[in-house]
C-alpha positions, 0 to 999 in steps of 0.5 A: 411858861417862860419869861419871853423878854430878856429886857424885863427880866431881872438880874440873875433870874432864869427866864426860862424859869416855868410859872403855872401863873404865866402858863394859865394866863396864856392859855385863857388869852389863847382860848378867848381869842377863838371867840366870835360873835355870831354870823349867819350860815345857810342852812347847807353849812349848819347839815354839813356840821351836825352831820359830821360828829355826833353833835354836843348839847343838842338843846332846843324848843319850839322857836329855835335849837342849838348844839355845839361841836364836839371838837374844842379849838382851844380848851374848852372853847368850841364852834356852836351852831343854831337855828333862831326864827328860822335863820341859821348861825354860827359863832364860837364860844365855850361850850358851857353856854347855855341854849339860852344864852346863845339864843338871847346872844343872836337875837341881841344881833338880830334886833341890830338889823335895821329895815330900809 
């Protein structure tokens, strides 16, 4: 990447001059600003994707399924789908995460819904 203040720069340094450092940070933030919590889809949106690639991780027990997109948005960040207690959801995270982690990361969600 390049230095992309001329104000900060210092004096005789070439603020075109390449910095891994700076490159990698860039695509860290880049890829962290994909991530969202998750949302609730309906259950035509969840077919529609998992008919549309072969899907990535298809992970699931007798409560709940998950699997992510094959396609990244950024790096090694993708969209990730899952049926949790009968209800659908999206949210879009890395796609290292585990079933677990996503099941555990929509039940933190649910259990903030609140009954009137």
């Amino acid at each position: 990447m390049y230095t992309p203040d001329i104000i900060t720069c210092e004096a005789g340094k070439n603020r075109f001059e390449w910095s891994a450092g700076a490159e990698a940070a860039y695509w860290e933030a880049r890829a962290r600003s994909y991530v969202t919590a998750p949302v609730e889809i309906d259950l035509h949106r969840y077919m529609d994707v998992l008919g549309t690639l072969p899907p990535l991780d298809w992970q699931g027990d007798r409560d709940s399924e998950s699997f992510k997109f094959a396609e990244m948005m950024c790096g090694s960040v993708t969209d990730i789908y899952a049926k949790v207690e009968g209800r659908y959801f999206q949210l879009c995270d890395e796609c290292t995460l585990s079933h677990a982690e996503i099941v555990r990361r929509i039940k933190e969600v649910l259990s903030k819904e609140t009954v009137v």
